[in-house]
C-alpha positions in Angstrom: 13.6 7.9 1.6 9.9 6.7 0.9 9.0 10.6 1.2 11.0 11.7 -1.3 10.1 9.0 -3.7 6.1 9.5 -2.7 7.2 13.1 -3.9 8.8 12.1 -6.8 5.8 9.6 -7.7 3.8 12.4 -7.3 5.5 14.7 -9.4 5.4 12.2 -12.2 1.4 11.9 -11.6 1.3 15.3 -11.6 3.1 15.7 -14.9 0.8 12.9 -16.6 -2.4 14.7 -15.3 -1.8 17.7 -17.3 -0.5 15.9 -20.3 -3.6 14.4 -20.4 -5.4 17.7 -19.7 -3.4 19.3 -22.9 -3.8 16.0 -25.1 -7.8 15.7 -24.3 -8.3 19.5 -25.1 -6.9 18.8 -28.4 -9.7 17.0 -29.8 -12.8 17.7 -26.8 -14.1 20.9 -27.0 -17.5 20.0 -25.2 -18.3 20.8 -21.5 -18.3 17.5 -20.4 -14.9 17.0 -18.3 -13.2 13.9 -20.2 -10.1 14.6 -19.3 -10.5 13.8 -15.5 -12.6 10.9 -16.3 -10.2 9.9 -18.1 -7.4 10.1 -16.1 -10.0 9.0 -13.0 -10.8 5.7 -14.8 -7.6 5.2 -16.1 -5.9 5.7 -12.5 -8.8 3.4 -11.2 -7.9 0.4 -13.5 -3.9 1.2 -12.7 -4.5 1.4 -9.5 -6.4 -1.8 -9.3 -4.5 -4.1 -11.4 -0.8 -2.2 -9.6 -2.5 -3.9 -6.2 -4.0 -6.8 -6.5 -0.2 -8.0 -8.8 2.7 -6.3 -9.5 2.8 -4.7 -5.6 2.0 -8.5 -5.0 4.6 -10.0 -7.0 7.3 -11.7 -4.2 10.4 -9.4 -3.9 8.6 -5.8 -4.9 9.6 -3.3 -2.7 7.3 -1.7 -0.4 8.2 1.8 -1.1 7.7 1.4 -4.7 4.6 0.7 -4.3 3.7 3.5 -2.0 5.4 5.9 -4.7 3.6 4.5 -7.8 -0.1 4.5 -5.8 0.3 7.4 -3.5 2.6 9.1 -5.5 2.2 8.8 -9.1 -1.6 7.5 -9.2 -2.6 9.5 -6.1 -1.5 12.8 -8.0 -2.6 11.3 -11.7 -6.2 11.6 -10.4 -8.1 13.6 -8.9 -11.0 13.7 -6.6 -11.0 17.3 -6.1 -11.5 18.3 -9.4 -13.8 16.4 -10.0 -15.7 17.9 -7.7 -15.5 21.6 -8.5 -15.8 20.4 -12.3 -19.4 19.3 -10.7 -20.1 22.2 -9.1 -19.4 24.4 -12.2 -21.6 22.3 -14.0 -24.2 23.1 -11.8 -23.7 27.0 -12.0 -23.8 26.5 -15.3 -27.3 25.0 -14.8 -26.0 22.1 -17.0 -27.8 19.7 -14.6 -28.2 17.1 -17.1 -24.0 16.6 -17.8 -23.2 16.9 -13.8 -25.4 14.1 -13.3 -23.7 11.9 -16.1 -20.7 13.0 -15.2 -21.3 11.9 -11.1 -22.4 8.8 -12.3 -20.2 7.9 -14.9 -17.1 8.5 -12.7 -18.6 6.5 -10.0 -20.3 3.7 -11.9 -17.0 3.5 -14.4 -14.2 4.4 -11.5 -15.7 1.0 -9.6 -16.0 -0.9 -13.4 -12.4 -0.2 -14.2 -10.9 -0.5 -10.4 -12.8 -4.1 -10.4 -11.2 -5.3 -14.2 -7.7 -4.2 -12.8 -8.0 -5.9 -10.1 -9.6 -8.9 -11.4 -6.9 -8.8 -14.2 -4.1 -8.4 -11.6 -5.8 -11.3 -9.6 -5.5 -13.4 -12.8 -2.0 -12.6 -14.0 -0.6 -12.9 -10.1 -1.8 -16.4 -10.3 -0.3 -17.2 -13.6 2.9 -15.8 -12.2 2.6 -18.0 -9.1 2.6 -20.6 -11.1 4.4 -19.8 -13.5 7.3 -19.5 -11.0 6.5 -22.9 -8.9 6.9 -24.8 -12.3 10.5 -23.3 -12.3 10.9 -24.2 -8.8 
């Protein structure tokens, strides 16, 4: 069962991914890759705050989780474009955008992982006690 919904999770990612591809190519037309950043920093933060609450959060099922982080996030982004968007870059002798573009998906992927999972620290403790005042 947790295969088929780590399938389905990542069919779903997969799905977003290119709907962000499409969406982002409406407005950027520059060489730069923003959609993967995008969807890398975006799937960073999810990925962060999913962890450190809602998977947290007594009662969540453990194969949810695995489905919406394996699956859906684990398909959503995307280390391996990333890295052949570099190396085209690079053929392209665009030196200058590979380098921001390394940086900026490593410097922002651990600056949004960290505020999701700072956030999800935060609201996971609210919850907690949230729940013990009803208790």
């Amino acid at each position: 069962m947790i295969y088929l919904l780590v399938g389905l999770g990542g069919i779903a990612g997969a799905c977003l991914r290119y709907s962000v591809g499409l969406w982002t190519s409406s407005f950027w037309t520059g060489s730069f890759p923003a959609a993967t950043l995008l969807a890398n920093l975006a799937g960073s933060f999810l990925l962060g705050w999913l962890t450190e609450y809602v998977f947290k959060i007594k009662g969540f099922p453990p194969h949810f989780a695995a489905a919406i982080g394996t699956g859906l996030i684990g398909s959503f982004t995307t280390f391996s474009t990333f890295s052949f968007e570099n190396i085209q870059l690079m053929i392209a002798d665009k030196w200058e955008t590979a380098i921001m573009y390394t940086l900026s998906s490593l410097i922002g992927g651990y600056l949004f992982v960290s505020s999701g999972y700072h956030l999800g620290r935060k609201m996971l403790s609210q919850h907690i006690a949230r729940t013990a005042d009803h208790e």
